[in-house]
C-alpha positions as protocol buffer text, in pm:
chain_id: "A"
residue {
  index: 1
  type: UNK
  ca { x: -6582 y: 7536 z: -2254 }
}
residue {
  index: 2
  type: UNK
  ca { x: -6623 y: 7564 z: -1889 }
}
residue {
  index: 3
  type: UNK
  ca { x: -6858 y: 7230 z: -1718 }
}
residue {
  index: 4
  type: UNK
  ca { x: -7157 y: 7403 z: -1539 }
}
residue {
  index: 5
  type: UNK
  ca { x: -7146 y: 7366 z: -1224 }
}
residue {
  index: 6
  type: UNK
  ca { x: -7272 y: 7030 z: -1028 }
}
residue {
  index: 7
  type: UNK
  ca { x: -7500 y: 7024 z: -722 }
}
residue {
  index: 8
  type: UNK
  ca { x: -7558 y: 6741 z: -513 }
}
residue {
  index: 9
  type: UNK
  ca { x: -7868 y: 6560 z: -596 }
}
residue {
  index: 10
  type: UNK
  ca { x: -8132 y: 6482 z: -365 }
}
residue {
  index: 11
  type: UNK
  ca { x: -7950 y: 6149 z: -318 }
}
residue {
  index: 12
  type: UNK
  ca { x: -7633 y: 6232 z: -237 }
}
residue {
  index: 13
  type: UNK
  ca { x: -7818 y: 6353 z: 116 }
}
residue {
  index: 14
  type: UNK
  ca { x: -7764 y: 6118 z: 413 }
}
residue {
  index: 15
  type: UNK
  ca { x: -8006 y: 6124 z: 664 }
}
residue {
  index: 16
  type: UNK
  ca { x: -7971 y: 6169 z: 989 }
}
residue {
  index: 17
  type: UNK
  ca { x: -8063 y: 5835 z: 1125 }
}
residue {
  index: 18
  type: UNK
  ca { x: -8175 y: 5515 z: 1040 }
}
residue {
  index: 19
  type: UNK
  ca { x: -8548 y: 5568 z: 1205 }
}
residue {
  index: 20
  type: UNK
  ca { x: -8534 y: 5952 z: 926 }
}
residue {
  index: 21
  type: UNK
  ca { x: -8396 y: 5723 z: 651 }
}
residue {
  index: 22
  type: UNK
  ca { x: -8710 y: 5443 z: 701 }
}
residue {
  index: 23
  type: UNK
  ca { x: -8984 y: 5758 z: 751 }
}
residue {
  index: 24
  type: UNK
  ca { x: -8856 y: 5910 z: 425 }
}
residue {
  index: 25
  type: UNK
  ca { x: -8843 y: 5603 z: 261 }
}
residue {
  index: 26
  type: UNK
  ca { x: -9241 y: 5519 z: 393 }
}
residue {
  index: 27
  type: UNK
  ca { x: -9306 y: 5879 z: 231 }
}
residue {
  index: 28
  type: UNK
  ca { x: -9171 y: 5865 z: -77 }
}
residue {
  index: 29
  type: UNK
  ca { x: -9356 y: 5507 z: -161 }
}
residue {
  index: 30
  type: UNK
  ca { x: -9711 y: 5680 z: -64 }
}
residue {
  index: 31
  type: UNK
  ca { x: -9577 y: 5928 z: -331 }
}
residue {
  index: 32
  type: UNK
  ca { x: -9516 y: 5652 z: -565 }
}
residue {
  index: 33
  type: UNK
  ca { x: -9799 y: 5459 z: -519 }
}
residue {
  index: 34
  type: UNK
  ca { x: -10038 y: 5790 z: -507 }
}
residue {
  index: 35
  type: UNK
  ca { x: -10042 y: 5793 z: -937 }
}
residue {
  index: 36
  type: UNK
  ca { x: -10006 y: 6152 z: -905 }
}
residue {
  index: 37
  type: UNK
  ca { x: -9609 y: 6174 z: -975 }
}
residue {
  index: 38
  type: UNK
  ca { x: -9522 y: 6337 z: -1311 }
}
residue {
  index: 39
  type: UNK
  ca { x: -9282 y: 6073 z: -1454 }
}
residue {
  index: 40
  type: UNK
  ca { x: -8980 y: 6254 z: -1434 }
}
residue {
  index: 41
  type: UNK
  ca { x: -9082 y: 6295 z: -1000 }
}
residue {
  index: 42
  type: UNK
  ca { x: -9162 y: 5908 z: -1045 }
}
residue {
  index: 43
  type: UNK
  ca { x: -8742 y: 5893 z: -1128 }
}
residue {
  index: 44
  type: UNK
  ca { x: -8599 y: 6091 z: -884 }
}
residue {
  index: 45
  type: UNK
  ca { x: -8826 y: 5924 z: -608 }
}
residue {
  index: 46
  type: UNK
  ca { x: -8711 y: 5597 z: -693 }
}
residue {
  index: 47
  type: UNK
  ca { x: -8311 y: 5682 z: -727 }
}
residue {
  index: 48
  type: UNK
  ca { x: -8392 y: 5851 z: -347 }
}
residue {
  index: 49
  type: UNK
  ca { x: -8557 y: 5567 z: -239 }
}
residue {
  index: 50
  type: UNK
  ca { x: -8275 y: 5349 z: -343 }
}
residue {
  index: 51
  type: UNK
  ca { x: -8014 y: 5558 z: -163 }
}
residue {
  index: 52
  type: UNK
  ca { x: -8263 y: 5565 z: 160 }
}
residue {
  index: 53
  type: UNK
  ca { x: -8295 y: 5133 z: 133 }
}
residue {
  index: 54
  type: UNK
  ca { x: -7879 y: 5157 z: 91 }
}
residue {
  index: 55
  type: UNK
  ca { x: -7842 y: 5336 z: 396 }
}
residue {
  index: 56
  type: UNK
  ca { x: -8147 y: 5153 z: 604 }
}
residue {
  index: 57
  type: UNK
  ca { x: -7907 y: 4825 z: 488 }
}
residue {
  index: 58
  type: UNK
  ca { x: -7534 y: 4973 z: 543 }
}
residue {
  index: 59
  type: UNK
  ca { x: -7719 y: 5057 z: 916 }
}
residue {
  index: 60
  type: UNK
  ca { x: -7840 y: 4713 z: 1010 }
}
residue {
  index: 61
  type: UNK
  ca { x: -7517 y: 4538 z: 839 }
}
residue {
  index: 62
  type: UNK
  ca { x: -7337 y: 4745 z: 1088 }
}
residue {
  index: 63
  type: UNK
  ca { x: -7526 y: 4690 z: 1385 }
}
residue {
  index: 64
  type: UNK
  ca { x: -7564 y: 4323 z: 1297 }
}
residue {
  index: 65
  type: UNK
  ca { x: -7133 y: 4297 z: 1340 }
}
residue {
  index: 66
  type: UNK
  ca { x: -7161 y: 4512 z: 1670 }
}
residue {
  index: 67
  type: UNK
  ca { x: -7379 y: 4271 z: 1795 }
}
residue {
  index: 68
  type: UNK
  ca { x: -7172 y: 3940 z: 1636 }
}
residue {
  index: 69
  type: UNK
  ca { x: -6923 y: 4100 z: 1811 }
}
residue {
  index: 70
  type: UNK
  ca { x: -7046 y: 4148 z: 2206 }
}
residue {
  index: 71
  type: UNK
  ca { x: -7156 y: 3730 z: 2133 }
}
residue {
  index: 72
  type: UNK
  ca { x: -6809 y: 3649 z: 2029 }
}
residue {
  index: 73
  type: UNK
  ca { x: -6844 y: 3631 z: 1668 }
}
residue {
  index: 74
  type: UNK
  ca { x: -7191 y: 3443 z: 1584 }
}
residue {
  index: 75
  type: UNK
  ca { x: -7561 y: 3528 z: 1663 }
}
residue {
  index: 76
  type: UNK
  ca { x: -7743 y: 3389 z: 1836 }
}
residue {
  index: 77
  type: UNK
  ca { x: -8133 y: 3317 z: 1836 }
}
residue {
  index: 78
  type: UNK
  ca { x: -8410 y: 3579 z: 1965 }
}
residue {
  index: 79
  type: UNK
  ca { x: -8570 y: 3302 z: 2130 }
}
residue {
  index: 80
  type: UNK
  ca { x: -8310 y: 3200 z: 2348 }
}
Protein backbone atom coordinates (compact mmCIF):
# COMPACT_ATOMS: atom_id res chain seq x y z
CA UNK A 1 0.00 0.00 0.00
CA UNK A 2 1.48 3.17 -1.16
CA UNK A 3 2.34 5.95 2.18
CA UNK A 4 0.33 9.18 1.31
CA UNK A 5 2.24 11.63 0.67
CA UNK A 6 4.00 13.97 3.52
CA UNK A 7 4.03 17.78 3.57
CA UNK A 8 6.09 19.81 5.65
CA UNK A 9 4.37 21.00 8.69
CA UNK A 10 4.10 24.43 9.72
CA UNK A 11 7.24 23.73 11.78
CA UNK A 12 9.48 22.48 9.59
CA UNK A 13 9.43 26.42 8.21
CA UNK A 14 12.50 28.48 9.19
CA UNK A 15 12.08 31.94 9.34
CA UNK A 16 13.80 34.34 7.87
CA UNK A 17 15.49 35.99 10.74
CA UNK A 18 15.82 35.98 14.22
CA UNK A 19 13.81 39.53 14.73
CA UNK A 20 10.59 37.20 12.13
CA UNK A 21 11.23 34.18 14.40
CA UNK A 22 10.66 36.46 17.92
CA UNK A 23 7.46 38.49 16.09
CA UNK A 24 5.92 35.11 15.22
CA UNK A 25 6.65 33.72 18.33
CA UNK A 26 4.96 37.16 20.23
CA UNK A 27 1.90 36.23 17.82
CA UNK A 28 1.32 32.96 18.31
CA UNK A 29 1.33 33.40 22.40
CA UNK A 30 -1.50 36.29 22.00
CA UNK A 31 -3.16 33.34 20.09
CA UNK A 32 -2.60 31.10 22.94
CA UNK A 33 -3.41 33.18 25.60
CA UNK A 34 -6.63 34.69 23.60
CA UNK A 35 -8.91 31.27 24.86
CA UNK A 36 -10.24 31.30 21.48
CA UNK A 37 -7.93 28.36 19.94
CA UNK A 38 -9.87 25.15 19.17
CA UNK A 39 -7.64 22.57 20.96
CA UNK A 40 -6.30 20.92 18.14
CA UNK A 41 -4.95 25.02 16.91
CA UNK A 42 -3.87 25.14 20.73
CA UNK A 43 -1.28 21.97 19.47
CA UNK A 44 0.02 23.07 16.47
CA UNK A 45 0.69 26.64 18.00
CA UNK A 46 2.65 25.28 20.66
CA UNK A 47 4.85 22.61 18.46
CA UNK A 48 5.44 26.14 16.19
CA UNK A 49 6.23 28.00 19.00
CA UNK A 50 8.73 25.49 20.11
CA UNK A 51 10.48 25.36 16.74
CA UNK A 52 10.38 29.45 16.70
CA UNK A 53 12.12 29.43 20.67
CA UNK A 54 14.70 26.61 18.97
CA UNK A 55 15.68 28.83 16.36
CA UNK A 56 15.51 32.33 18.55
CA UNK A 57 18.19 29.97 20.81
CA UNK A 58 20.37 28.18 17.91
CA UNK A 59 20.60 32.27 16.80
CA UNK A 60 21.92 33.75 20.00
CA UNK A 61 24.14 30.46 20.77
CA UNK A 62 25.70 31.38 17.54
CA UNK A 63 26.19 34.89 17.88
CA UNK A 64 27.26 34.42 21.49
CA UNK A 65 30.62 32.19 19.92
CA UNK A 66 31.10 35.01 17.18
CA UNK A 67 31.39 37.32 19.77
CA UNK A 68 33.63 34.81 22.32
CA UNK A 69 35.51 34.72 19.44
CA UNK A 70 36.47 38.63 18.35
CA UNK A 71 37.35 38.71 22.63
CA UNK A 72 39.64 35.80 22.30
CA UNK A 73 37.61 33.12 23.65
CA UNK A 74 35.65 34.52 26.89
CA UNK A 75 33.05 37.36 27.35
CA UNK A 76 33.35 39.84 28.77
CA UNK A 77 30.97 42.17 30.92
CA UNK A 78 28.42 44.85 29.33
CA UNK A 79 29.51 47.13 31.89
CA UNK A 80 32.96 47.33 31.14
Amino acid sequence: MPKAPTTPSAADDAPASYEAALQELEQLVQRMDSGQLPLADLLTNYQRGAHLLTFCRSQLDALEQQIKVLDNGSLKPWNE
